[in-house]
Backbone as JSON, one array per atom type, in Angstrom:
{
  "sequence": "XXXXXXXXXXXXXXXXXXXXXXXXXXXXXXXXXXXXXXXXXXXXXXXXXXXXXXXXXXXXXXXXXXXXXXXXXXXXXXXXXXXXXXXXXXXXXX",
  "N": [[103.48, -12.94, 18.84], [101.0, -15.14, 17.9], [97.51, -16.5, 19.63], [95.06, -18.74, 19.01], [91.77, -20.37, 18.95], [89.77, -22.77, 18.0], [86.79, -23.94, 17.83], [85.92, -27.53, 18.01], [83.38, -29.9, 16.28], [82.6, -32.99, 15.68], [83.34, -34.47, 12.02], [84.87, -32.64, 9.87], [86.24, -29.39, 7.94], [87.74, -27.08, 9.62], [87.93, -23.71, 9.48], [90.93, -21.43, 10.59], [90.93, -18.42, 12.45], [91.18, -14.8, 11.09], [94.2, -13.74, 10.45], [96.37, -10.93, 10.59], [99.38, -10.03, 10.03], [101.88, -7.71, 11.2], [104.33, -6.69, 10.44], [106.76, -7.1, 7.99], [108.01, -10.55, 7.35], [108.95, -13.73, 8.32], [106.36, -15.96, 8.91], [105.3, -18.36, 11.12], [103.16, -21.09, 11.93], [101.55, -23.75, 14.0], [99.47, -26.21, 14.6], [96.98, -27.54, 17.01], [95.31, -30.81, 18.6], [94.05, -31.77, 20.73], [92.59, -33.94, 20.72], [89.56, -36.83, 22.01], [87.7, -38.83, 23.4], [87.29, -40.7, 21.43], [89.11, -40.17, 19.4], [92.99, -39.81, 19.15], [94.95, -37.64, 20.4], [96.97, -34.77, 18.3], [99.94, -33.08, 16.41], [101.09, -30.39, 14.91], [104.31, -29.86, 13.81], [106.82, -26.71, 14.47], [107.52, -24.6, 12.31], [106.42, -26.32, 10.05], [104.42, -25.53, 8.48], [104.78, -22.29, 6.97], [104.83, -18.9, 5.93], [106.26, -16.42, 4.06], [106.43, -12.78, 4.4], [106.43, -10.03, 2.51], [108.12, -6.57, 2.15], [106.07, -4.24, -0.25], [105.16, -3.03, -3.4], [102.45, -2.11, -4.94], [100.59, -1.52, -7.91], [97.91, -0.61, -10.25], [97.3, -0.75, -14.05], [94.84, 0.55, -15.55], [94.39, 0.3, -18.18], [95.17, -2.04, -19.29], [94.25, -3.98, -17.61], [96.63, -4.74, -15.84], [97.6, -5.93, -13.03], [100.33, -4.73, -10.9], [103.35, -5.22, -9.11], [105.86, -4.56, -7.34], [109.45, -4.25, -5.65], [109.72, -2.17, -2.65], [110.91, 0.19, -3.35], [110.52, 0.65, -5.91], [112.08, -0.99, -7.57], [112.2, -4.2, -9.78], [109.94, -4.58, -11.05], [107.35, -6.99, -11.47], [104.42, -8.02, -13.59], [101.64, -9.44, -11.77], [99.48, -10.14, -12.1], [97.23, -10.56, -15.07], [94.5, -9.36, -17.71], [92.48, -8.19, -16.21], [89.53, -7.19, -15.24], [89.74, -3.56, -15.41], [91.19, -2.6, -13.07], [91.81, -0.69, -10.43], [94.43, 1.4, -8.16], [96.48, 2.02, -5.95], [98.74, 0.42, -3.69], [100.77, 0.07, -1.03], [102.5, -2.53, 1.11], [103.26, -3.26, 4.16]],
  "CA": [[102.9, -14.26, 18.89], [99.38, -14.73, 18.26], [97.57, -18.26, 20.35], [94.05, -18.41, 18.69], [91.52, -21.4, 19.57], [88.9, -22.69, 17.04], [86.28, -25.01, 18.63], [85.55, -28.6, 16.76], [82.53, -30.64, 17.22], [82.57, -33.66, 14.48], [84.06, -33.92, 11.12], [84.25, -31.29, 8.89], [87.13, -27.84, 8.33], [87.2, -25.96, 10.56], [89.33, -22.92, 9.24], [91.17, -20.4, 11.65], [90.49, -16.57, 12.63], [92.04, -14.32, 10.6], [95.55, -13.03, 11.14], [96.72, -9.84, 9.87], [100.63, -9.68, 10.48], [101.83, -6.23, 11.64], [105.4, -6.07, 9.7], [107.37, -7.96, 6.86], [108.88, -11.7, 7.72], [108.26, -14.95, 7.81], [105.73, -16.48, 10.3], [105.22, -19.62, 11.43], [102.37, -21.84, 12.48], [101.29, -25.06, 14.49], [98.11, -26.93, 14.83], [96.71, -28.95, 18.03], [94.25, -31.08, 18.19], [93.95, -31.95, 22.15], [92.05, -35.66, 21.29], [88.63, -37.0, 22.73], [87.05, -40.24, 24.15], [87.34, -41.23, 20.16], [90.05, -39.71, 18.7], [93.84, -39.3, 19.73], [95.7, -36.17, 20.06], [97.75, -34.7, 17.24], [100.13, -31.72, 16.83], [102.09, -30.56, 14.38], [105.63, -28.75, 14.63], [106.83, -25.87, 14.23], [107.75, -24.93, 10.61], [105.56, -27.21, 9.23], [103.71, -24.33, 7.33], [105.28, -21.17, 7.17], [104.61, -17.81, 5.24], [106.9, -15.37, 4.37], [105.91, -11.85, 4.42], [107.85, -9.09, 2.53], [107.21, -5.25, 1.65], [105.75, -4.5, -2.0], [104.37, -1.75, -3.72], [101.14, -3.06, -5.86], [99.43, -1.21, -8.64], [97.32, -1.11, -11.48], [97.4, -0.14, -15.55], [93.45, 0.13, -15.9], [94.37, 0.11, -19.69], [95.33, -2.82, -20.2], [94.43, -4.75, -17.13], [97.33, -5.27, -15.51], [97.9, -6.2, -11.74], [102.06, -5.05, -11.23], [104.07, -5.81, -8.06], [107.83, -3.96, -7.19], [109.7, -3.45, -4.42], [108.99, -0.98, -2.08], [111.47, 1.32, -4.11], [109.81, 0.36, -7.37], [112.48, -1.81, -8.22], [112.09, -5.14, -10.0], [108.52, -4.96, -11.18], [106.52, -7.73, -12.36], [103.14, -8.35, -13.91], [100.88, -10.5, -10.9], [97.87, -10.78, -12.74], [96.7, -9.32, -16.26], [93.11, -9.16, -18.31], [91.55, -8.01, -15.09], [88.3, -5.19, -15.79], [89.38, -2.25, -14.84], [92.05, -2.65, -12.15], [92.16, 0.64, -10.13], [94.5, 1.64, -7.05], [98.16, 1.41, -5.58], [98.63, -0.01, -2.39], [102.0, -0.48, -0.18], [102.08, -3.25, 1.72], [104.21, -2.64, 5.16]],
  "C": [[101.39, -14.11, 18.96], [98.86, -16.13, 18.9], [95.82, -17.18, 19.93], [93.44, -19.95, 18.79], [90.36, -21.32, 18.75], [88.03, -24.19, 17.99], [85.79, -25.96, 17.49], [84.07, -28.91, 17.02], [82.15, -31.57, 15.7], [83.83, -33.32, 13.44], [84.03, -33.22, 10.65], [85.96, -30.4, 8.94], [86.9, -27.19, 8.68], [89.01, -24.37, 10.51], [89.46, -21.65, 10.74], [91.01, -19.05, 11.34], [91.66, -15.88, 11.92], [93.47, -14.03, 11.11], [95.74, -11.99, 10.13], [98.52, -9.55, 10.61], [101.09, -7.88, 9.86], [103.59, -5.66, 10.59], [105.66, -7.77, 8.62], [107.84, -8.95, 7.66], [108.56, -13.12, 7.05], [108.01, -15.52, 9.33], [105.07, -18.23, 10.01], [104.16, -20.14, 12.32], [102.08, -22.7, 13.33], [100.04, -25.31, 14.45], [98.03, -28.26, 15.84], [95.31, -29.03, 17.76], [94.39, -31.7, 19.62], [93.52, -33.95, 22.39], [90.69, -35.16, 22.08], [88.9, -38.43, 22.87], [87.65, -41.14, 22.89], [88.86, -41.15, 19.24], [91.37, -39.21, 19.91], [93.96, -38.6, 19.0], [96.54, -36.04, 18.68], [97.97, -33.25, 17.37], [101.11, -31.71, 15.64], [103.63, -29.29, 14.29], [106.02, -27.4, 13.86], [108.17, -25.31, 13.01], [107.24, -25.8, 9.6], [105.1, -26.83, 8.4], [104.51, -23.42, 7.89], [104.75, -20.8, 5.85], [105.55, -16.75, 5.11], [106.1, -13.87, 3.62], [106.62, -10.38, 3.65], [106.84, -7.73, 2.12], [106.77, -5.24, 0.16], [104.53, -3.32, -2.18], [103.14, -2.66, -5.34], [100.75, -1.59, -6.83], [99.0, -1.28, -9.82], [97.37, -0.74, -12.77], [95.81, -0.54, -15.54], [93.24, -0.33, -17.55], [94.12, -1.09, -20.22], [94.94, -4.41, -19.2], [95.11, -6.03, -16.2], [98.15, -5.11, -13.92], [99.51, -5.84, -11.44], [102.3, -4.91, -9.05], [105.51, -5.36, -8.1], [108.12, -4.23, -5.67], [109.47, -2.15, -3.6], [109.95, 0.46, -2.81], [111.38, 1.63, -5.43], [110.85, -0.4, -8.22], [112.11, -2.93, -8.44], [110.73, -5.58, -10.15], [108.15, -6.16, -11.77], [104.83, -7.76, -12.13], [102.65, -9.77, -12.8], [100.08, -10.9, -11.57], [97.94, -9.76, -13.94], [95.49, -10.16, -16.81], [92.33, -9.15, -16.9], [90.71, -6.79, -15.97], [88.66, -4.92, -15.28], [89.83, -2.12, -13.8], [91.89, -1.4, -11.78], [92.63, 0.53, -8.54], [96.18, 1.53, -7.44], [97.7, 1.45, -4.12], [100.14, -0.37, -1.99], [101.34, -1.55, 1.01], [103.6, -3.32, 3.14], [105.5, -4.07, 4.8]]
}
C-alpha cells in the first residue's frame, strides 16, 4: 500500500508523486479531497481507476524501427510501436 499526500492551494492539476509498483498485478487507486471554508469534500472509491500490471519482455529491431512486446517467455509477440529512429535495447519488465 502506498498513502501519498499532494498539497492544493486554488484551482489548477495538481498531479501525484510517482509510483513505481514493485511486482506484476493490478493496483488500485482513490482520491480525497478533505474540503475547505469554500469547497465541500469529495472522495472517490475504490476501483474507480485501476491499472493492471503484467510481466513483458520489450525490445527493439533498429532496422526497421520497431518497438515489440512478448511475454516473459517470448511468447505472443506484438509490434507496440513502429517507424521509431533507431530503437535500441531489451528490457524485462518484473
Amino acid at each position: 500500500m502506498s498513502d501519498q499526500t499532494v498539497t492544493v492551494a486554488g484551482n489548477g492539476a495538481y498531479p501525484s508523486p510517482s509510483f513505481t509498483p514493485t511486482q506484476a498485478g493490478t493496483y488500485y487507486w482513490t482520491a480525497t479531497y478533505t474540503g475547505d471554508a469554500a469547497n465541500t469534500g469529495a472522495a472517490t472509491g475504490c476501483g474507480g481507476q485501476h491499472v493492471t500490471i503484467t510481466a513483458a519482455l520489450y525490445w527493439t529491431n533498429p532496422l526497421d524501427g520497431t518497438i515489440w512486446q512478448a511475454d516473459p517467455d517470448g511468447s505472443n509477440p506484438q509490434a507496440i510501436a513502429t517507424g521509431q529512429t533507431g530503437p535500441v535495447g531489451v528490457a524485462v519488465s518484473p
